[in-house]
C-alpha positions in Angstrom: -6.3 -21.7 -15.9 -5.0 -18.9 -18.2 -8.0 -16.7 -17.2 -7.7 -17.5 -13.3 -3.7 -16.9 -13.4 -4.7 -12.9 -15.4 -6.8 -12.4 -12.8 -5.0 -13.2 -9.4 -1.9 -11.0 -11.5 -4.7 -8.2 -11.6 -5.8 -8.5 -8.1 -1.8 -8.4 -6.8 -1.5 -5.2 -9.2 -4.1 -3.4 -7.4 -3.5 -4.8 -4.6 0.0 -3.4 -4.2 -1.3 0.1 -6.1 -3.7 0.5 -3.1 -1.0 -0.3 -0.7 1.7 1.9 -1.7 -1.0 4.7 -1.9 -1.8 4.3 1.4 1.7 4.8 2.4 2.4 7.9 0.1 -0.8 9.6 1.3 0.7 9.0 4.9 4.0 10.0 4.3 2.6 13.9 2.0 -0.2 13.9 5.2 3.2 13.6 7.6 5.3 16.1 5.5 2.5 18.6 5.1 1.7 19.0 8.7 5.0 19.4 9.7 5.4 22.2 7.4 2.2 23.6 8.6 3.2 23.4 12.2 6.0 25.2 11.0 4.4 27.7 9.4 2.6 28.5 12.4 5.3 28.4 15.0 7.0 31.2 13.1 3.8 33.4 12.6 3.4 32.5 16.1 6.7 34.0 16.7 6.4 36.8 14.4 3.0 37.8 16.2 5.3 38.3 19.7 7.1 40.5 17.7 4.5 42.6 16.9 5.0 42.2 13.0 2.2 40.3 10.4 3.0 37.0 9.2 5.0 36.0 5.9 2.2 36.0 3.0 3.1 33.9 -0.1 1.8 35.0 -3.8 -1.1 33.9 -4.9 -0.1 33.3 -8.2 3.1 34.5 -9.7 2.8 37.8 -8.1 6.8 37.7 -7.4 7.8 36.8 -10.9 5.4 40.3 -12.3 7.9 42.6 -10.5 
């Protein structure tokens, strides 16, 4: 019984891993798009204006100044 009892306990662990890994990846996959939309409403925006888009550094390009 021991044995059956350590293995429903391992099956409700991943179980519940898988489950709340579903619902972080939805909730980063949410957050990044709306940044991305963003994103691209202002370059949309800067565009009309005849001016380039903001760039971020690649790698601490900012922080070499």
């Amino acid at each position: 019984m021991n044995n059956f009892g350590s293995t429903l306990a391992k099956i409700v662990v991943f179980a519940g891993g898988a489950f709340a890994g579903a619902l972080l990846t939805g909730w980063l996959d949410k957050l990044i798009m709306a940044r991305t939309q963003e994103q691209s409403e202002s370059d949309s925006s800067r565009y009309a204006q005849g001016l380039q888009p903001h760039s971020r550094p690649l790698s601490g390009e900012e922080y070499q100044k």
